[in-house]
C-alpha positions in Angstrom: 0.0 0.0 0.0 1.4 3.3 -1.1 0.9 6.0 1.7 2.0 9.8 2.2 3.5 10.6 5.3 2.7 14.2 6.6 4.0 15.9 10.0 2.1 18.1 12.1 -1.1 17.2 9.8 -3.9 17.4 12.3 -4.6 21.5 11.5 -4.0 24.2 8.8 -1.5 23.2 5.9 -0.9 19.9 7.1 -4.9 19.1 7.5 -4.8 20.7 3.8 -2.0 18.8 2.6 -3.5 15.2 3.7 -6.7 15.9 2.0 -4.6 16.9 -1.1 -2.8 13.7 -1.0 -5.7 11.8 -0.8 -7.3 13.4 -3.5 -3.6 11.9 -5.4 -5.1 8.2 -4.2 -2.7 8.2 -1.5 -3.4 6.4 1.7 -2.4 8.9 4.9 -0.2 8.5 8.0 -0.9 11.8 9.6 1.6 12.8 12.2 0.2 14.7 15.5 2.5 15.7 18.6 -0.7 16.1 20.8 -3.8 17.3 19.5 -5.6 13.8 19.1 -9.3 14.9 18.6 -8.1 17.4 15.5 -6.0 14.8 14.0 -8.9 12.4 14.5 -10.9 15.2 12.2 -8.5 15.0 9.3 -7.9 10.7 9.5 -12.3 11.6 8.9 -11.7 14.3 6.2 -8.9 11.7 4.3 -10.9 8.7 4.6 -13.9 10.5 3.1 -11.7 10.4 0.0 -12.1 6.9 -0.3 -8.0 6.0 1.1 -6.8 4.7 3.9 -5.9 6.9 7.0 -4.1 6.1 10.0 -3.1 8.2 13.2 0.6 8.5 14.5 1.8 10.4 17.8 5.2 11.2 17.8 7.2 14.6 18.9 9.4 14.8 15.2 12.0 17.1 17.8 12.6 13.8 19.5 14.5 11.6 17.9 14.2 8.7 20.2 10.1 8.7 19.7 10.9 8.9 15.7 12.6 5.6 16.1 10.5 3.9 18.2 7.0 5.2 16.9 7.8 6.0 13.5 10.3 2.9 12.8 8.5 0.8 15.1 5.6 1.7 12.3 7.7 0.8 9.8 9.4 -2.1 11.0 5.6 -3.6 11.7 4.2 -3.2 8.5 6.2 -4.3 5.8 3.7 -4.1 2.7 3.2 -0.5 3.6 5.7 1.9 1.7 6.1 5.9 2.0 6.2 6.9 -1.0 5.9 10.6 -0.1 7.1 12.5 2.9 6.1 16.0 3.8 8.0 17.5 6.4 5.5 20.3 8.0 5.7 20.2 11.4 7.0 22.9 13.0 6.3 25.6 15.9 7.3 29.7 15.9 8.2 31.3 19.8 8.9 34.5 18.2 11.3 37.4 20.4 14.0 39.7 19.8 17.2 38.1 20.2 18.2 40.6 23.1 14.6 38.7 25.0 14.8 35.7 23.1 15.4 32.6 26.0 17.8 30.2 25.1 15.0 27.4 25.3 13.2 29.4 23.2 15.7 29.3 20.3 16.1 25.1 21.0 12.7 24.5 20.6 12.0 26.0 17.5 15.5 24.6 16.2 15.1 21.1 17.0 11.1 21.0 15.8 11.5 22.3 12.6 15.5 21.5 11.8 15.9 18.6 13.8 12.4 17.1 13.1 13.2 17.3 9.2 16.7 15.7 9.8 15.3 12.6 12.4 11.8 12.0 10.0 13.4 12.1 6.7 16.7 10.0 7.6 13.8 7.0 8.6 12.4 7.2 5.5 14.7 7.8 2.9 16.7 4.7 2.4 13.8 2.9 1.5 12.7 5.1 -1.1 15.9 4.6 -2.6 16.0 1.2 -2.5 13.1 1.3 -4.2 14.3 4.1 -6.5 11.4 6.4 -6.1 10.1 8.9 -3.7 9.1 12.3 -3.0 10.1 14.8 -0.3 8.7 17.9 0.1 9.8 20.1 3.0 7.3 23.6 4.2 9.6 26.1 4.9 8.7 29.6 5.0 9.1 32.7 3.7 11.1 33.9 7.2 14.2 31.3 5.9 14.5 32.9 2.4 14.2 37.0 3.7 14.7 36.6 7.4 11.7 38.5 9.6 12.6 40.5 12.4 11.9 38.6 16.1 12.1 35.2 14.7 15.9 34.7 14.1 15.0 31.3 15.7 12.8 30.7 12.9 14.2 32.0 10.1 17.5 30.0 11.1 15.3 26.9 11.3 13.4 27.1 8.0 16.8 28.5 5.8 18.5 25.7 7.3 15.9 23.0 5.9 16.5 25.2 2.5 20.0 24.2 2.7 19.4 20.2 3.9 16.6 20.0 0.7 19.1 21.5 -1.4 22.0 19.2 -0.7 19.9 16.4 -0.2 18.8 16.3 -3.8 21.7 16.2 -5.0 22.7 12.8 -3.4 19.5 10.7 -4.0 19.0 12.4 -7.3 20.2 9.4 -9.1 18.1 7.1 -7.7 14.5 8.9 -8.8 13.5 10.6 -5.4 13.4 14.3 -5.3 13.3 16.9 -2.3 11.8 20.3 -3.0 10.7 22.8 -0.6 7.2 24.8 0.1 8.2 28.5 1.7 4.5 30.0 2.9 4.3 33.7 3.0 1.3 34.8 5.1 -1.4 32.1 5.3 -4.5 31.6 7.6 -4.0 29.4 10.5 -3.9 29.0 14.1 -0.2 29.3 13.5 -0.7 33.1 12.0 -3.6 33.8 14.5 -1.3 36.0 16.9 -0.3 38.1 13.3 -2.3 41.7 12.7 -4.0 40.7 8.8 -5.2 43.7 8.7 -2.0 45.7 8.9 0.2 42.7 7.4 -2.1 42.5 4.0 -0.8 45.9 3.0 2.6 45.0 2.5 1.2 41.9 0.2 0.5 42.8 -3.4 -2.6 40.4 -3.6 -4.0 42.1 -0.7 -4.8 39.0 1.5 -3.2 36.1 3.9 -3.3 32.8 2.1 -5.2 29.5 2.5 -4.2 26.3 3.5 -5.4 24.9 0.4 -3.1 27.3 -2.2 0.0 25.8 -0.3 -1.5 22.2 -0.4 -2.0 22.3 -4.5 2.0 23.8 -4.4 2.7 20.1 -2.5 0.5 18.4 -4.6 2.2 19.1 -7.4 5.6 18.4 -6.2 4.2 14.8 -5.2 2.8 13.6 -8.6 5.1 12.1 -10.8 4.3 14.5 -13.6 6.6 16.6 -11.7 9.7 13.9 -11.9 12.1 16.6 -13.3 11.9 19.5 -10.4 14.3 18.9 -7.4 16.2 21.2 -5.2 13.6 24.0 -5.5 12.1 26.5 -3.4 8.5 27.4 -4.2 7.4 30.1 -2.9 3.2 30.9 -2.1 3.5 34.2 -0.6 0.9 36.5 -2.9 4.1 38.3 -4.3 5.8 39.1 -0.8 9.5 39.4 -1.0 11.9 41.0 0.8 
């Protein structure tokens, strides 16, 4: 059975992005760090589809639940192959660096860094093996122009930039390719905290994005018909750049 692996897909993008890979006729291991009822929601939403959805609760910033939940998964069900990963999991605690707390800074590194490194590195020699895969990593428009008070999260997301980058090159060969999402603005709990009203100004289409805009983006980069784009950056930010 062919399934699509998404992180942090209970809410917003990643709710969005495991309906949009179960419109592709992908079955769904959805990823959730805590919030069981909302990931129950969107195992509803995929299965509605008509595909196969199934629950897993892991922390991707720890790398000892990865390889006991997610490669104890693995490990256990040997006809089932990830064929795509989505790496979108990830957290903002936004200060200035002068306030910024040193936990503060770990956190966001090691969920949205470290949770890209420990995820993908369980499922990538088997897509090689098999010589096909996809991985497709959300980053964010804070790792390509840096935003002041998130120097925690713009280091996080321009350091997945880099790892997608170099990681295409080495499993190029072997037909799996890594591209990256980067979000500008886009409504979700996530951007809940953010001022639209003032924020929308500075975007030339005059609005925060949806969930489902970036989920087409990662649609896209998961069909095959996309088999010669690797090592990019997409951006979905309604023309913001820095």
């Amino acid at each position: 059975m062919k399934f699509a692996l998404v992180t942090g897909g209970s809410r917003g993008i990643g709710r969005a992005i495991c309906i949009k890979m179960a419109d592709l006729g992908y079955n769904v291991l959805i990823n959730y760090k805590s919030n069981e009822v909302e990931a129950n929601i969107t195992s509803l939403l995929v299965e509605e589809k008509g595909v196969k959805s199934i629950t897993i609760k892991f922390d991707v910033s720890d790398k000892n639940q990865v390889q006991e939940v997610l490669g104890g998964w693995i490990e256990s069900h040997p006809t089932y192959e990830i064929e795509v990963l989505v790496n979108n999991a990830g957290i903002r605690e936004d200060a200035l660096m002068i306030w910024m707390k040193d936990e503060q800074w770990e956190r966001v590194i090691n969920t949205n860094l470290g949770g890209f490194y420990y995820v993908t590195k369980m499922v990538v020699t088997n897509m090689i093996l098999k010589k096909y895969g996809r991985i497709i990593n959300i980053v964010s428009l804070s790792g390509l122009k840096g935003l002041p008070g998130q120097i925690n999260y713009s280091a996080a997301k321009a350091g997945v930039i880099g790892a997608t980058k170099a990681l295409a090159q080495e499993i190029g060969r072997k037909g799996v390719t890594v591209n990256a999402v980067a979000p500008g603005f886009i409504k979700t709990d996530m951007t809940d905290d953010l001022n639209e009203k003032e924020l929308q100004t500075l975007i030339p289409l005059k609005r925060f994005g949806l969930p489902e805009e970036v989920a087409h983006v990662v649609g896209f980069l998961a069909s095959k018909e996309s088999a010669y784009i690797t090592a990019e950056v997409i951006s979905v930010n309604g023309g913001l750049y820095s």
